[in-house]
Structure formats: C-alpha cells, structure tokens
C-alpha positions in Angstrom: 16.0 49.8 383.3 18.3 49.3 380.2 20.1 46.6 379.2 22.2 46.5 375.9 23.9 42.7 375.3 25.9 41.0 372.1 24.0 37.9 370.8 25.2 35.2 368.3 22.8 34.1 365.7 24.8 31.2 363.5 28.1 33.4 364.3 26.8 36.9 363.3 26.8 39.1 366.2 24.1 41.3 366.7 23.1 44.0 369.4 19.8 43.2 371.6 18.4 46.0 373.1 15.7 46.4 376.0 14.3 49.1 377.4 11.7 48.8 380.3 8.9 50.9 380.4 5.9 51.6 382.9 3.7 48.3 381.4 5.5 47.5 378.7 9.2 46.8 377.1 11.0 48.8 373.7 13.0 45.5 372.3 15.2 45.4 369.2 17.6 43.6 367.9 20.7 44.9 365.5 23.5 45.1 363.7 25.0 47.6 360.7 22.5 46.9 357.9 19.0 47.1 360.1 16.7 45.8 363.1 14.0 44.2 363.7 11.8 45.5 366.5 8.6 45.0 369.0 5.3 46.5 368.3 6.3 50.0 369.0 7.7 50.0 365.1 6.2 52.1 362.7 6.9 50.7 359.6 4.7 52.8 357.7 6.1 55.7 358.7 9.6 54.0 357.8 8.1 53.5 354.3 6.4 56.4 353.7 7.9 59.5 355.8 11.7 58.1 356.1 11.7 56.1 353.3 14.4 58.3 351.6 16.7 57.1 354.3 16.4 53.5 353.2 15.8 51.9 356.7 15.6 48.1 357.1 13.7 46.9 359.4 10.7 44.4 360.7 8.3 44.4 363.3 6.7 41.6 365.4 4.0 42.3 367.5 2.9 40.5 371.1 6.7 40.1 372.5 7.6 40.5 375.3 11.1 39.3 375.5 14.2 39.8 373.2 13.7 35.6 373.1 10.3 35.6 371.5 11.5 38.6 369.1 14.3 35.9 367.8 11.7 33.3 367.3 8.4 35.4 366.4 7.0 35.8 362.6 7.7 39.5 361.4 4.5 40.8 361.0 5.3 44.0 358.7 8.6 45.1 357.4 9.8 47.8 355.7 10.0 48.2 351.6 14.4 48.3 351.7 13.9 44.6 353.8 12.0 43.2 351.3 14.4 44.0 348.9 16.9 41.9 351.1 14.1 38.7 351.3 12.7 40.0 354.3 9.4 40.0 354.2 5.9 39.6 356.7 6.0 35.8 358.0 9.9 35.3 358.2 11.2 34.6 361.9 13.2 37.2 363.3 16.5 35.2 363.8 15.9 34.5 360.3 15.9 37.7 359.2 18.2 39.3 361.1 20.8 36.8 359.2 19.6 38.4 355.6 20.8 41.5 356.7 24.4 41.6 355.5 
C-alpha cells in the first residue's frame, strides 16, 4: 500500500510519504529543498557517491510511522543539511522547517 498526504508543520506544507513493505515501511517526509527519511537512507552514499547532486537530507532510524519520523532525533544527515543547521540530534519536524 501507498499513501502520499500534505502535512502542516508551523504553516509549511510538506509531502509525507509511506510505502508498505513485506515487514517493514519506506517513510519520508518532503518538500522542494530536501527530506528526511526512515532507516532505509543511505546517507553515506548521499555524501560520498551523489554528493555532486547536493542532496539534503536526514535519517532517523527505529520508526515506524510518519508520526515518530516528525518527533524522532535525526541520527545522520547528509553534508548539504548541515550546511542548512541540520545536523545528527535535531528532531525531524525541526528540521524539516530549516529547509527553505
């Protein structure tokens, strides 16, 4: 199952995303600039193999709804969010409203 729904986070409107999978769940929340994302992130790869695409984006692992995304610590993010304030420790609601 899919399910694509507009959020409100202090007025920004953002994109939530979930995709069910055989045991688990793809989640991510967006907008324009960037994303944060479930476990299934590779921020490495974002930083080392992509980074010339200047993606930005955080990950929080142990979610399991697009709820405890919003309210869980990012635990990695990539090199272009920290550049925006992002960075490991930040909520996600939090940092979803640096990206602007």
């Amino acid at each position: 199952m899919f399910n694509m729904t507009p959020i409100q986070i202090e007025g920004e409107t953002f994109i939530a995303v979930t995709l069910k999978l055989p045991k688990t769940n793809f989640m991510a929340v967006m907008n324009d600039v960037g994303y944060i994302m479930c476990g299934a992130l590779d921020v490495a790869l974002l930083n080392e193999k992509l980074k010339d695409r200047k993606i930005v984006a955080g990950r929080a692992v142990g979610v399991r709804t697009i709820e405890q995304l919003l309210d869980a610590p990012l635990e990695s993010v990539t090199l272009e969010a920290e550049q925006l304030g992002i960075v490991p420790g930040l909520i996600g609601k939090e940092a979803l409203l640096k990206m602007k």
